[in-house]
SEMAR-658887 format. One record per atom (N, C-alpha, C, O): x, y, z. Coordinates in steps of 0.001 Angstrom, whole numbers, plus 500000, padded with zeros to 6 digits. Atoms other than C-alpha are relative to their C-alpha. Layout:
<atoms>
XYZ;...
</atoms>
This chain:
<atoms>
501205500219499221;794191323178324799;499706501229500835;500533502019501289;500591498653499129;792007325782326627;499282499515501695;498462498620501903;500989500538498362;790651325269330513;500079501717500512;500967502525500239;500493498808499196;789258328347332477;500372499252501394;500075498160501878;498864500695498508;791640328128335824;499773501171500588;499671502192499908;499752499129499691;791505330189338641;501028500340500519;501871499492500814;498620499270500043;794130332760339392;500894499096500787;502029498941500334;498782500707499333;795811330315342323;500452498356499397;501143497521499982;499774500800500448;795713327751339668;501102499947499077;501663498896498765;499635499571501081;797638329838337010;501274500854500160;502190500894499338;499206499289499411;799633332241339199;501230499005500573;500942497908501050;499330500332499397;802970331393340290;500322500761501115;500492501967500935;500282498975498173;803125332732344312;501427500326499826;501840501482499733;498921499675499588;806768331763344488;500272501438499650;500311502347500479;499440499025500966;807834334340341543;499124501393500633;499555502284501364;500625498575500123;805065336987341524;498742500341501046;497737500936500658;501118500222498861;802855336697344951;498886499618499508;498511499156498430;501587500421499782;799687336166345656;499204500568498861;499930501071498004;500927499310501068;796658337489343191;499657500558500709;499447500259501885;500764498730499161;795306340905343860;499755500637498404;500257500458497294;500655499184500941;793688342922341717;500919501138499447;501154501430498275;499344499146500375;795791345566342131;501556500274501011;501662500218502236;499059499703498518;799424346456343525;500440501490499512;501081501458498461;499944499014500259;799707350253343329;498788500758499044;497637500345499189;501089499408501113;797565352278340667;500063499342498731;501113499190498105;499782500695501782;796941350612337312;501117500648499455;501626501708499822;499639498699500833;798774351751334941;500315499411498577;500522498199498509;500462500474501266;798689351597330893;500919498968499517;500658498208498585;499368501372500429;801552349200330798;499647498798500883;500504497919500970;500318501345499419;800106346551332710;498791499722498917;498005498915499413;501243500418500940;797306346213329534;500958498994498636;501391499455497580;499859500246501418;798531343194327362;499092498807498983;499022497613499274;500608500811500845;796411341773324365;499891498672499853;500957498182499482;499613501430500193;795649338083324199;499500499736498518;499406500705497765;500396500487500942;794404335961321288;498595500349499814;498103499334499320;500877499837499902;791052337501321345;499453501182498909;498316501355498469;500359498711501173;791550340803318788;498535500866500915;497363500974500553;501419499123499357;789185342922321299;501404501437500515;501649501606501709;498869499431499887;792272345569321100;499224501353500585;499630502038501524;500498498502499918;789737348654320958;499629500103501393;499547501259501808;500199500478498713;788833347009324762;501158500268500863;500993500698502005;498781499775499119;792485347246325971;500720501196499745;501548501769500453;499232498532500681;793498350215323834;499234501187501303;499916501966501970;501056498896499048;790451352397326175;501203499167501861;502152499474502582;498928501030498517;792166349937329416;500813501124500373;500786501948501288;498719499150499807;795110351649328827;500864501407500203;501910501904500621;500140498553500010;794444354759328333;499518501006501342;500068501979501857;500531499580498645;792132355461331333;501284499602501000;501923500555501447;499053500460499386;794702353499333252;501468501300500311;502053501579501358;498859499123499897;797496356235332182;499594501196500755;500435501681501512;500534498444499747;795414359529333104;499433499714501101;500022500346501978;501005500076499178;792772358375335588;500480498787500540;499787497988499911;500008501295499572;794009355144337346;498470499800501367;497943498818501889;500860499925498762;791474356023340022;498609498809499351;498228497689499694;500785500500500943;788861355371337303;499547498745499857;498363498413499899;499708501503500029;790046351590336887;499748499612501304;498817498810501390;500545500237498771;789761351266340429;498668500096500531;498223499180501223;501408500231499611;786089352548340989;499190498849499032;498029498544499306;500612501051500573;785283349821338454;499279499117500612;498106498939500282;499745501062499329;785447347131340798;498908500146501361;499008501331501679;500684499879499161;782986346938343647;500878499559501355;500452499959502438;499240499926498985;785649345884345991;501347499874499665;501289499426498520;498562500041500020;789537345828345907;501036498802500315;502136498507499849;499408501021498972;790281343011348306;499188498681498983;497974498512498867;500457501393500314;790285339375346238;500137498936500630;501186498445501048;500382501176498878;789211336828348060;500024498713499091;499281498759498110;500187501597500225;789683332976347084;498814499771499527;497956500008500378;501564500773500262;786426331541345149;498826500976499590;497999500806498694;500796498808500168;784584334760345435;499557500511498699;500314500329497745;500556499051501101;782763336673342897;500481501465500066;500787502153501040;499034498224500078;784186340232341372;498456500517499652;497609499853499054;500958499023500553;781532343020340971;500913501151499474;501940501673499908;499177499145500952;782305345264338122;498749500897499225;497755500600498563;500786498636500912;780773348526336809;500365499978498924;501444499700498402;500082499872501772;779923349002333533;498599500662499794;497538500148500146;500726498859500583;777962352252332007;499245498845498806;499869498051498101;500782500799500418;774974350489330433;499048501286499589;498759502097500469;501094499192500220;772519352730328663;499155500289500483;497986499970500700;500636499065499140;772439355337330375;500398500091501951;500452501037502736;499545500372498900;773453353876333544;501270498997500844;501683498071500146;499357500867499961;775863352096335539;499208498752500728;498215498650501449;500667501814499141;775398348118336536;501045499258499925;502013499217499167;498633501048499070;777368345575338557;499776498938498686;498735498742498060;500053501481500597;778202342520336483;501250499343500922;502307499883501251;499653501355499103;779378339351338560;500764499086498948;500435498701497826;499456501122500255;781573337154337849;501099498929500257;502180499490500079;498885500881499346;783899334413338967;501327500205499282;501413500656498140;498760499417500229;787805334723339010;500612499436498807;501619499847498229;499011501241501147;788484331672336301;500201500798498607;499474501773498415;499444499260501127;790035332903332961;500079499187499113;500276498129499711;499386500972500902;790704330907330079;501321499736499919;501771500795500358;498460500391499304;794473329601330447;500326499143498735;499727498070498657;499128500589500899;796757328564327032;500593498597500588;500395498023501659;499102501161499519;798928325732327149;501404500689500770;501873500012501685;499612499609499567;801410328128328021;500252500261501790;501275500424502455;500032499430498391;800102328901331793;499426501081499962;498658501323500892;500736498299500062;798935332517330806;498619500165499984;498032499088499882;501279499917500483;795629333639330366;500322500357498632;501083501229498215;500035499354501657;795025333606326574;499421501334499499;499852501942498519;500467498866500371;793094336410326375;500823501263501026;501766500972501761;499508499334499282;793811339834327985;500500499664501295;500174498665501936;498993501042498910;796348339581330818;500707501889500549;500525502919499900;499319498988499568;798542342352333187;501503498922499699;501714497713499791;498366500307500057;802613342335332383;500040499450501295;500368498270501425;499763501079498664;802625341344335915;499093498649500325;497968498743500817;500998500760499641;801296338055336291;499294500116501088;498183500132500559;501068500299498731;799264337989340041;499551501290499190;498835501703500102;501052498889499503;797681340914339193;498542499862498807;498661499811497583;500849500173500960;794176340569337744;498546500802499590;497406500402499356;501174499315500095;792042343079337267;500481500122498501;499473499422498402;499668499847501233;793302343509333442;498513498755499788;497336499108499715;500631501192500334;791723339525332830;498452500025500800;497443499571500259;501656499813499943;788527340332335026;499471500749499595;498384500383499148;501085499142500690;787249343479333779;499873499496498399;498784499553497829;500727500735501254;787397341827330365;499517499239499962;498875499243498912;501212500910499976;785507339184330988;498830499990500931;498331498967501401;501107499245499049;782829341170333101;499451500609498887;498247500462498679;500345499554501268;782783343047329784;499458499143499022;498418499450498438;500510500893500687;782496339978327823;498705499469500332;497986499230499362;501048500309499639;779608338857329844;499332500852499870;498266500400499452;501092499433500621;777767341900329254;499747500235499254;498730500927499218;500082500033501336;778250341679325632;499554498438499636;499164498298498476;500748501281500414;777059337718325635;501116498949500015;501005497814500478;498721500958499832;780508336225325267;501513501055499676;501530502283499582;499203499321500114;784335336717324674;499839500210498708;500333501252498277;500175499822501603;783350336291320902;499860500990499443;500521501384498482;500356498838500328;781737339120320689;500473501743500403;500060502894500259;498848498905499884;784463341218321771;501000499902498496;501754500834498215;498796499766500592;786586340438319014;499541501274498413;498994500999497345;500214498522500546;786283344137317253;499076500850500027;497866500636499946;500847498669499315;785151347482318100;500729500956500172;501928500681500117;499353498443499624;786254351107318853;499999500476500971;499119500527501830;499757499597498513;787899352555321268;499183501071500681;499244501284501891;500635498790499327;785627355542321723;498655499226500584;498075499805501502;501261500751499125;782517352840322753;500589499632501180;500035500136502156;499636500361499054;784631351233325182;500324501014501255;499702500965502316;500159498421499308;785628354549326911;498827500168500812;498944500320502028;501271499598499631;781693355098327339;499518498885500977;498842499126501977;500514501291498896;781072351558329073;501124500572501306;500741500932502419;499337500031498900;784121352073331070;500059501332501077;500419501281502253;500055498612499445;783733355818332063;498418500629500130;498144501435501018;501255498999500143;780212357129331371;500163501246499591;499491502155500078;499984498656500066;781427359952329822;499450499777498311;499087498664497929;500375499878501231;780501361142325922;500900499581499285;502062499606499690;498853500738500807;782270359574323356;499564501448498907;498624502231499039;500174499600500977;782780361383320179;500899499676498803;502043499316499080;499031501049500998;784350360074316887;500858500656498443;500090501036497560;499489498865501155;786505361921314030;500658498699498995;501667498018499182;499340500789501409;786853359801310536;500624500898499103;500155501755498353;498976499438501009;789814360837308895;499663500284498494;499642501352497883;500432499430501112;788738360156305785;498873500991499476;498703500928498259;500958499382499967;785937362571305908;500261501678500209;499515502568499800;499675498832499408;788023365615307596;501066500863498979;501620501858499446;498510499639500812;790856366408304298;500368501522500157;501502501937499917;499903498965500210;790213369824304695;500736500869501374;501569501756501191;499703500135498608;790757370112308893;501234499408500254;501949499923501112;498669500378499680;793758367982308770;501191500310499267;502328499874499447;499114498986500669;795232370474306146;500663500862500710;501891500868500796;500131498922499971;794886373325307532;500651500204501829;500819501220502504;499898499864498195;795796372628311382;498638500057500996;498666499976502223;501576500426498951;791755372407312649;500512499095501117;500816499221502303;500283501130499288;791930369154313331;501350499820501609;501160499595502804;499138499560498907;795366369648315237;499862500660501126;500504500390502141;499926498849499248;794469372357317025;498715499385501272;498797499476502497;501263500860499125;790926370336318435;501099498797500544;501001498768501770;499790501032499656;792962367381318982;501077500597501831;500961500090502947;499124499206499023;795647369715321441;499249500388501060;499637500251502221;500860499736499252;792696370974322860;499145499071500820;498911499418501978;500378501223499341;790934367619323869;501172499563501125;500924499380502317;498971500399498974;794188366680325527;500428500550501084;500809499928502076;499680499047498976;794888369704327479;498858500164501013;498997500737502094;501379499811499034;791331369557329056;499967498497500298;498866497991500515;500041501385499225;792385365888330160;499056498798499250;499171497601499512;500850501392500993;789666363844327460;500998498629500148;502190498777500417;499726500950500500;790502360532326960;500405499821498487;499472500196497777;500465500284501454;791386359677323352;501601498894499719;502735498702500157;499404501624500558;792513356444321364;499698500695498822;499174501807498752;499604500229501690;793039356046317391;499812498370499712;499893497286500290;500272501745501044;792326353147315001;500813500379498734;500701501442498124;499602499990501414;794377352505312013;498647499600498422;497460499360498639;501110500317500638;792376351815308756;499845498723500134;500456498084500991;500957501197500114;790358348771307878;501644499105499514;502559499563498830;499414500953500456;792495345724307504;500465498693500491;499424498132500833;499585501394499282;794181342371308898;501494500803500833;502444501317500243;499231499781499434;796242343279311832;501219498946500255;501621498888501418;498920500762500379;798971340892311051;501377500808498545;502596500802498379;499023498528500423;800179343701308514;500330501028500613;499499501612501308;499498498924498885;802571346351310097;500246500375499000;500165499586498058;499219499220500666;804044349009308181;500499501093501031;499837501824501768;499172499227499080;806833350758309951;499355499923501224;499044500938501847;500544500551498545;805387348851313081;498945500614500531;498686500768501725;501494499521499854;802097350371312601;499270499181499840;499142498927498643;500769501173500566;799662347444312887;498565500385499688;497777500884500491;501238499421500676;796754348115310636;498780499219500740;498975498296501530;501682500525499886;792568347300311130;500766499996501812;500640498822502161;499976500093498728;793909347841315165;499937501390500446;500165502394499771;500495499021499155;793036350137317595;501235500335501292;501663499440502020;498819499710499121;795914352267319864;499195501318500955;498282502122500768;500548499075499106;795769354063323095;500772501451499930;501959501414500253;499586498543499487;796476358091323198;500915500498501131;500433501150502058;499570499886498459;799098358417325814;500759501640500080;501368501861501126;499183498722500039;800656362286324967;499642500393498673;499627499554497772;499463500019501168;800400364471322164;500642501856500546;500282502667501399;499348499008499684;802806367276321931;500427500652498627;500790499896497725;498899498896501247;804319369938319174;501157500405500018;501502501298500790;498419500209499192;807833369589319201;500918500979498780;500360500808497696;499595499091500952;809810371990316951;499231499055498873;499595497985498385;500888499106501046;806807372822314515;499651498233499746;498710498132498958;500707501158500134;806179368766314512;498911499182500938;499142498463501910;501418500842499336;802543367418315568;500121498622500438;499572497932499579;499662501133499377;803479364157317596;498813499375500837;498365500094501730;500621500655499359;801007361410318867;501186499385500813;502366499391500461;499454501017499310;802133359152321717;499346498913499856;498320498823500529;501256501742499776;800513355412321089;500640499549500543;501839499828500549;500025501300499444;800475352584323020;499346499129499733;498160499148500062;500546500898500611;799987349416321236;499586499239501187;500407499069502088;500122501352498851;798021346731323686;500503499169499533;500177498421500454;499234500629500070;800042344397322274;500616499847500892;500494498873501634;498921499794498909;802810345659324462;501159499811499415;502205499731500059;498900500157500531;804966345173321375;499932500657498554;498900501271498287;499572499246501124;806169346523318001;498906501621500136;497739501693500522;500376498788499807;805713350596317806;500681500521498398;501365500025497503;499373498853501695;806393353480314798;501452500051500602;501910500384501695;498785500148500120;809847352678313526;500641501308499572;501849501482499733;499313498558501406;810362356388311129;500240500855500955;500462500406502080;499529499165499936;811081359251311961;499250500449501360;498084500830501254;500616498922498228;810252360755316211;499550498587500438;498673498423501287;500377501715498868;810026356683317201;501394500271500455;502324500967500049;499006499872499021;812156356067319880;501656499423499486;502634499777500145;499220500341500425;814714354455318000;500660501171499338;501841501227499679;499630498756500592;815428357744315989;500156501146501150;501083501943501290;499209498955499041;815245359789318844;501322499793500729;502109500643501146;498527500203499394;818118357658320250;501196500662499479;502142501265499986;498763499570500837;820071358328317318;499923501214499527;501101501408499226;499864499201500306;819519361373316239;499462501639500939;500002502744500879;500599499014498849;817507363691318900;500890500786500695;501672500299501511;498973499568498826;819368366194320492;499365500028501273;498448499237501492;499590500128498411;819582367051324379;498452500964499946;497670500514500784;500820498912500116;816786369977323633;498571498408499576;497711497939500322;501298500594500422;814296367546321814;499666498639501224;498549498259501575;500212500828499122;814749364955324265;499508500082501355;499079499127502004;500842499570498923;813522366938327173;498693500799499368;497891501269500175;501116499612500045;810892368271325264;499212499054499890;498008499302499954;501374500886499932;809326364664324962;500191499286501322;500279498064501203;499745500791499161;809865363678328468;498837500941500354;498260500830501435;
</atoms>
């Protein structure tokens, strides 16, 4: 069963205090996915969250959550930004959780309101479920999006181009997320979950190897092969291991 509860309905005080929006600066591990598949929504979350937490914070028209109250929330609207309103209630599993997007810490809820501030200016949560992370970016930031299809580039991602732009986006602070290809994200391969969308959190060149950092909003399964963390345990020396810290 589903009921929209608000946070002092859903929150446990004893365990995890009061609800607040925020306790410290966001940050990209407090973004995790509910039953909703709006990943390309939490993948951008997470991302801004890691680089810019400030960012996530000017969202919000105030900081301080108040009991009953209404949240005002920015959102880059063509061309401009505009407040969207909306009350604190969430949709709530049988579990106790919010089903949809949620922070690892329960009280804290700015994760579960800016998505459904978002959802309301898209018409519902329905119409969140798929999209790309470089639109979401643009609602949540106002900055330019721009979009690179792999399959389109064979010649750039030969040759080191595309590498060399992608090094360059990062070092000048951009934002950037990835999508796997088209498919049912219930298939993983080597804990890559396909047709989903991941957040950009590092990329680095580590002896003569081109390394992304993702962060699944999930908040679970990651690349199992070769420079996942599991392999660096076991095999990484003392040298490679401070070069990805």
């Amino acid at each position: 069963s589903v009921a929209c509860q608000w946070p002092e309905e859903f929150v446990d005080v004893s365990e995890s205090g009061a609800p607040v929006l925020f306790e410290g600066d966001p940050a990209a591990n407090d973004v995790l996915e509910g039953r909703l598949g709006d990943c390309f929504l939490l993948a951008a979350m997470s991302v801004i969250a890691a680089s810019h937490p400030e960012l996530i914070r000017r969202l919000f028209i105030r900081e301080a959550l108040q009991p009953g109250a209404p949240v005002g929330v920015r959102l880059f609207v063509d061309g401009e930004w505009r407040i969207v309103l909306v009350d604190q209630r969430v949709p709530v599993g049988p579990t106790g959780r919010p089903l949809f997007g949620r922070a690892r810490q329960p009280n804290l809820m700015w994760v579960p309101l800016l998505e459904k501030a978002y959802a309301k200016l898209h018409g519902s949560y329905e119409a969140l479920a798929g999209g790309v992370v470089h639109d979401a970016l643009y609602d949540l930031t106002g900055g330019i999006p721009s979009f690179v299809d792999m399959g389109d580039i064979g010649a750039a991602a030969s040759d080191g181009t595309l590498w060399q732009e992608i090094m360059s986006y990062h070092r000048a602070g951009y934002l950037l997320g990835a999508g796997t290809p088209e498919g049912s994200d219930s298939t993983v391969a080597r804990g890559i979950a396909q047709g989903h969308a991941y957040a950009i959190l590092d990329v680095k060149l580590v002896q003569g190897h081109q390394l992304l950092q993702l962060r699944n909003p999930w908040g679970r399964t990651e690349w199992n092969g070769e420079w996942g963390d599991a392999w660096i345990r076991k095999y990484g020396s003392n040298s490679v291991k401070r070069q990805l810290k």
